[in-house]
N, C-alpha and C positions, 0 to 999 in steps of 0.2 A: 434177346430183349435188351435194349437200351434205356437206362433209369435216368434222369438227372441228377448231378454232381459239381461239384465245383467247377473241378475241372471243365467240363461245358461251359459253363459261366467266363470262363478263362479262354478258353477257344474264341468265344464269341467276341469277346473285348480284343483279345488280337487280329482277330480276324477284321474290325471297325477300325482300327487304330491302321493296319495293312489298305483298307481302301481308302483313309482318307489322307494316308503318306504319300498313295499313288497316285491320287489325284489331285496333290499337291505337287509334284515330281512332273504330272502330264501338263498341268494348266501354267507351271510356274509359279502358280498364286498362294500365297499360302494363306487368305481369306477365301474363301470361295462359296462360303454359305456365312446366315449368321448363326448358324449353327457352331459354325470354326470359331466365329469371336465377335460379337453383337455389337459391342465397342467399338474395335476395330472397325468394323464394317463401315458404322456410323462415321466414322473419321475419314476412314477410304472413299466413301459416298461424298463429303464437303469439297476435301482436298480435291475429286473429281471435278466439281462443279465450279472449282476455283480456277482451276487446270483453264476449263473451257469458257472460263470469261476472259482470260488472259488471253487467249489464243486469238481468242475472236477481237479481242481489242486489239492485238497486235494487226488481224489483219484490219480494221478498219481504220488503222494508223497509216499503212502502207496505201490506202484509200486515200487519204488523206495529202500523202504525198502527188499520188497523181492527180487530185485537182491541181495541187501546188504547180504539177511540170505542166499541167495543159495550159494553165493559166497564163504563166511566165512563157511559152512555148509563144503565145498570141502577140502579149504586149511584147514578145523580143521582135514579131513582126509588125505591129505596131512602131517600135524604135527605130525600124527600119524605113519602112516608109514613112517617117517624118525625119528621117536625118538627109534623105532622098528630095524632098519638098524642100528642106533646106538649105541644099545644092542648087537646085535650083532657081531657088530665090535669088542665091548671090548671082547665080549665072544673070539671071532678070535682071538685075541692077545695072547689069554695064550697058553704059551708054551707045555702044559700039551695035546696040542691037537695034533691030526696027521694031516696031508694032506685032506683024505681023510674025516673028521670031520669036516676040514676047509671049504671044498666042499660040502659041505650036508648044510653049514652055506651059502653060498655063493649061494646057489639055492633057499633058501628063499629071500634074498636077491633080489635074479633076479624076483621074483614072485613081490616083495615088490614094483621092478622099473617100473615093468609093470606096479603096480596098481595107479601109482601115472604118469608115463606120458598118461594111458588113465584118468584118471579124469582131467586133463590139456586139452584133446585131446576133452572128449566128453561132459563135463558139458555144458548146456546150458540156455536161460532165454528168454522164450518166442519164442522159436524154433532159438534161433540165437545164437553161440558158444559166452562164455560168458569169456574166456581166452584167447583174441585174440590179447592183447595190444591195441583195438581200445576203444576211451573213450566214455561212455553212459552219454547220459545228457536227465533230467527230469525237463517238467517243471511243476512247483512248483508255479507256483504265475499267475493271471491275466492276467498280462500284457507281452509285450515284453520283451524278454530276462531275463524274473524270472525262472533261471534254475539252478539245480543243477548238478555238473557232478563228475564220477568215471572213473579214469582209471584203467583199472583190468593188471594184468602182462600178460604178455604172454606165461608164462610156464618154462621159462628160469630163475625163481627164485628159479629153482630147479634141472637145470643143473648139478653142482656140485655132486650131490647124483648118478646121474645115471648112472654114468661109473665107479663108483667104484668095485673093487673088491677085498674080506675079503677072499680068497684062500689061502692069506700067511699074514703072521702077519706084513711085512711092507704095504701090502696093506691094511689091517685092521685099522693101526694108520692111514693112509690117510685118511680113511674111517670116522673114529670118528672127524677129522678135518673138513671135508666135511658137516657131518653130523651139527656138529656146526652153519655151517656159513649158509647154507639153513633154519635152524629152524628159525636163526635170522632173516632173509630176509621172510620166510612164515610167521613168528609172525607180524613180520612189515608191511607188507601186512595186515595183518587181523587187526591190530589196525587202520590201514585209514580207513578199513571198518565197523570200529566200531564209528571212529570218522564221519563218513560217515551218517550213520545211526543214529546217535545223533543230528545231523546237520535238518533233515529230520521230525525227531520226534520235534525239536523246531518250524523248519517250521508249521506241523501240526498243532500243537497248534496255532501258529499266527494267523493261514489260517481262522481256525476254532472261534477265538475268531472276527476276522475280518466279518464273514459271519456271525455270531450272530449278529454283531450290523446290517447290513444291512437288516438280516430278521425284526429284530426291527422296522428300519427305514420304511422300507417296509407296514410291520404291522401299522403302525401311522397314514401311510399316504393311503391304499389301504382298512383296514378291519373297520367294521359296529359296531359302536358305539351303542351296543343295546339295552343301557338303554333308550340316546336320541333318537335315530328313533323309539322305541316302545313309546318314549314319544311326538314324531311329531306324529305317525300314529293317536294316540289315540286324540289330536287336532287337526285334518285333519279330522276324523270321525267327530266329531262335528259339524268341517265347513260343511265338504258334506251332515250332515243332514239338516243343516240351509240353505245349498241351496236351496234342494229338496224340503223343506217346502216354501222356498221363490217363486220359482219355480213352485211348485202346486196356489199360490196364482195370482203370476202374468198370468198366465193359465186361470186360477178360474175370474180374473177382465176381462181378453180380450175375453171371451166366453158374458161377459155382456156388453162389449161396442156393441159387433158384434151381440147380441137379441136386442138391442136398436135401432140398425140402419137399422135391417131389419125392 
């Protein structure tokens, strides 16, 4: 017959204190319920959710940037075909040309406008036309209103180019005038977008140096100390031997009070 005694009582606490070292030891965690530490827990649970705002703002930063390269990708073709228009505008001006030379000049030209009001028309960023004059805003941070925004043109920073025509040499000098002031307004454009995109990459870096300290923090307070808990297991084993030996003892006495009294 087995009676209870302390000792049981003692068995039973090392033997909780033995599963919840091991399954501190298997998970890494040394939270694992809030049972382990209800506080903790509560901190480990924000710190998570901090974790995953940052993360997610980091990516919607990197978002950010490729509207910036699609954008900048278009108007560098844009700059191209109006620096191309503006070749041959000067080519138009010489007099050495005929009419009809001017015209063969002037149908490139027309090929040139086309290609440059459909990349205005149909570039896009994530299936939504991305030269629309409306502004995109990314956010970029945690919390409310940590956003970044762009406003793109709306095509009309390239008006001037499009009705040109180099057929005759006073349209030609129009033409290299036109051509001027679009390049400048498309460069100018693409420097916000650079400034843009500079802006975005510092962000990153915050985001990112900001989410390392909270993994940190996170780590200090949630992951398993596994020198110490392999050095509590191995004093817990101890104890729970010096139960079990205590234990078989007091067993061992109450089997002889209980032949005495029969």
């Amino acid at each position: 017959m087995q009676i209870n005694s302390p000792s049981n009582s003692f068995f039973n606490r090392t033997e909780q204190t033995n599963n919840k070292l091991n399954q501190q030891l298997a998970t890494g965690k040394r939270v694992n319920s809030a049972a382990d530490d209800a506080a903790a827990l509560q901190i480990i649970n924000r710190l998570n959710s901090q974790q995953s705002g940052f993360e997610q703002s980091i990516r919607n930063a990197y978002d950010g940037i490729s509207y910036s390269q699609t954008a900048d990708s278009a108007l560098s073709g844009v700059n191209d075909a109006v620096g191309r228009i503006r070749e041959l505008s000067i080519q138009a001006g010489n007099g050495a040309l005929s009419d009809s030379d001017r015209q063969a000049l002037q149908d490139e030209v027309s090929q040139l406008q086309t290609q440059i009001t459909e990349t205005f028309e149909n570039t896009t960023f994530g299936g939504d036309p991305l030269f629309d004059g409306q502004q995109s805003s990314f956010q970029v941070g945690p919390d409310a209103n940590t956003t970044q925004s762009f406003t793109p043109t709306d095509g009309s920073v390239a008006a001037g180019i499009l009705s040109v025509d180099i057929s005759t040499q006073a349209g030609a000098q129009a033409a290299i005038t036109a051509a001027d002031q679009v390049a400048k307004d498309v460069n100018s454009q693409r420097a916000e977008l650079g400034a843009f995109e500079n802006t975005l990459d510092s962000t990153i870096r915050g985001l990112g140096n900001q989410s390392d300290r909270i993994a940190e923090s996170q780590s200090r307070i949630a992951d398993t100390d596994f020198a110490q808990a392999a050095a509590e297991r191995t004093a817990n084993d101890i104890l729970s031997q010096t139960s079990i030996a205590l234990r078989g003892q007091a067993n061992q006495s109450a089997s002889s009070v209980l032949s005495l009294l029969q």
